[in-house]
C-alpha positions as CSV (number, residue, x, y, z in Angstrom):
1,X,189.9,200.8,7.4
2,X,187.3,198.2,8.5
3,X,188.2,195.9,5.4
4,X,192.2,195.8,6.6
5,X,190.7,194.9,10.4
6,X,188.5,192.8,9.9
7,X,185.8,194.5,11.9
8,X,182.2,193.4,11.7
9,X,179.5,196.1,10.2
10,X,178.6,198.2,13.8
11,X,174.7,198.1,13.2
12,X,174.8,194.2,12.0
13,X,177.1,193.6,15.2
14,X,174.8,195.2,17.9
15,X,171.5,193.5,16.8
16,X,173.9,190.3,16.9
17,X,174.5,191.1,20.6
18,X,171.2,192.1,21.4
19,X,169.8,188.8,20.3
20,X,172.6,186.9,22.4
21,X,171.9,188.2,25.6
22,X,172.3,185.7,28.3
23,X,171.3,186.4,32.3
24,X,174.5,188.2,33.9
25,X,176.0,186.0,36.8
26,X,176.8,189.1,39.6
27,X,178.0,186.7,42.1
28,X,178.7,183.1,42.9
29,X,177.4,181.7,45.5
30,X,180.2,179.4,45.8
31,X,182.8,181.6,45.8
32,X,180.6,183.4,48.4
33,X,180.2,180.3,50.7
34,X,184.2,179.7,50.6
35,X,184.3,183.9,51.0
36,X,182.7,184.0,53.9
37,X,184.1,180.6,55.5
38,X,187.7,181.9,55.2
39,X,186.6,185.1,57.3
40,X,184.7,182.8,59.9
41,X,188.4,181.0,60.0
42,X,190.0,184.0,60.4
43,X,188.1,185.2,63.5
44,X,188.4,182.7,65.3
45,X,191.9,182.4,64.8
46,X,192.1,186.0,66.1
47,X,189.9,185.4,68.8
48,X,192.4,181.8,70.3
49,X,195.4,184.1,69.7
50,X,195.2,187.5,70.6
51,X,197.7,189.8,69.4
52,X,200.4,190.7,72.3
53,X,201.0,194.4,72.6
């Protein structure tokens, strides 16, 4: 089966990816920033025009 796949050797492919490892990114700070300024727009949009009821 694995030669008509092409799939790598399993023990051969996880010391491959152990060796890659690179530091995991969570968040972005940017897309934080740009996040958080949209909600900041948001309110105070809310806040010049409250909703009639």
């Amino acid at each position: 089966m694995r030669k008509y796949l092409l799939l790598p050797k399993k023990k051969l492919w996880i010391a491959a990816l152990k060796m890659n490892r690179w530091p995991v990114k969570w968040w972005d700070e940017q897309v934080e920033a740009r996040r958080k300024k949209e909600e900041l727009r948001k309110k105070r949009i809310e806040s010049l025009y409250p909703k009639k009821k």
